[in-house]
C-alpha positions in Angstrom: -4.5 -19.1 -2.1 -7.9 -18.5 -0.1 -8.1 -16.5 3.1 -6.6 -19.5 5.1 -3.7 -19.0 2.9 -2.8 -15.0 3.8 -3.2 -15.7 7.7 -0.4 -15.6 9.5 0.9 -18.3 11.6 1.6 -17.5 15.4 4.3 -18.9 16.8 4.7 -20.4 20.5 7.0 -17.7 22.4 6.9 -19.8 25.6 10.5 -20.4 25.4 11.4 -17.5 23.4 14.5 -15.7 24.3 14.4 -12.0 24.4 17.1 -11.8 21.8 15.3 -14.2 19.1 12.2 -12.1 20.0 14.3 -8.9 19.2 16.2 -10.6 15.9 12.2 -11.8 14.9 11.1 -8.1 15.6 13.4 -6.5 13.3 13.5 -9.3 10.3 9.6 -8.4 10.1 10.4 -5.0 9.7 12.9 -5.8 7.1 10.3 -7.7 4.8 7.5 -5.7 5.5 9.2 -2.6 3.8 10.0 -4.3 1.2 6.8 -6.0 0.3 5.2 -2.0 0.5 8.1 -1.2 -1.5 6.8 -4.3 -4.1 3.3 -2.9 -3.6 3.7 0.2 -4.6 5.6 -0.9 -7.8 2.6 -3.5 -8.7 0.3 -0.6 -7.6 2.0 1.8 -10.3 2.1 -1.0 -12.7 -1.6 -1.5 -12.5 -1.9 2.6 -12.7 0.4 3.0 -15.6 -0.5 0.3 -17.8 -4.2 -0.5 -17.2 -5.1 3.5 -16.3 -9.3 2.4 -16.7 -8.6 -0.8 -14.7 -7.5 1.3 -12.2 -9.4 3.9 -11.9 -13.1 1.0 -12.4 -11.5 -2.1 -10.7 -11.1 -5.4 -11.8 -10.4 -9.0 -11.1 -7.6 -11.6 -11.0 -7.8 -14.9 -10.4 -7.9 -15.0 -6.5 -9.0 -11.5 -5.8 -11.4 -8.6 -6.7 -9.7 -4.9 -6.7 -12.3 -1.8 -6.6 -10.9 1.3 -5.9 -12.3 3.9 -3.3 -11.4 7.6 -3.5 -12.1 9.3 0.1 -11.4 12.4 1.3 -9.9 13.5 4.4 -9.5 17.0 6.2 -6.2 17.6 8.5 -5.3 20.4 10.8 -2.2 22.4 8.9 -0.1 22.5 12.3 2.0 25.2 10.6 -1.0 27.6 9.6 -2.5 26.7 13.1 0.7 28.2 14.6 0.7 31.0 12.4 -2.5 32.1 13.5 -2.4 31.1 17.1 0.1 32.7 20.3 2.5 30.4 22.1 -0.1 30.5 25.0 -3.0 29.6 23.2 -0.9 26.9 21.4 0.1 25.8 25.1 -4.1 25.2 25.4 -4.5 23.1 22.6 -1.3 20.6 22.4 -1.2 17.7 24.0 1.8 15.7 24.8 1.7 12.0 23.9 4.5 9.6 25.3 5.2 6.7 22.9 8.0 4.1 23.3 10.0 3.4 19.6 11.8 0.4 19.3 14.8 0.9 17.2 16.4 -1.7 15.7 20.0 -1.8 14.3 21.9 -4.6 12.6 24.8 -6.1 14.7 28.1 -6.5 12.7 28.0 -10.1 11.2 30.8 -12.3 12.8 
């Protein structure tokens, strides 16, 4: 499996209907949570049993794994209105309008 191998394939949507666009949509979803959920067990696998391997990096047979540590600072939004007043908090917060699409399973027939 080379990099050809892990590209996805896009399909021709020309005559896509919106409802097999919507069914598509949501069966993604579906299998992407549960390949994280299968990362995360392979990732703990890897951290549990091989602890150095981890922590130095290694190799398998199609792919190299080294690890990078990084830090990150985030604003504590609770601590930031503790310390600030309503009005002041009125100066700084900035209203963002996103659209969610929420999927739910139709009862099968």
């Amino acid at each position: 499996m080379g990099k050809a191998a892990i590209k996805a394939n896009i399909p021709k949507l020309d005559n896509a209907t919106p409802g097999h666009i919507i069914d598509e949509i949501a069966r993604l979803r579906a299998e992407q949570k549960a390949l994280k959920q299968l990362e995360g067990i392979y990732t703990e696998a890897l951290k549990g049993r091989f602890p150095k391997e981890y922590a130095t990096g290694c190799k398998g047979d199609l792919f190299v794994m080294n690890p990078r540590t990084s830090v990150q600072e985030r604003i504590d939004s609770a601590k930031v209105r503790e310390l600030l007043s309503e009005e002041d908090l009125k100066k700084v917060i900035k209203e963002v309008e996103m659209t969610q699409l929420i999927f739910t399973a139709l009862p099968k027939e």
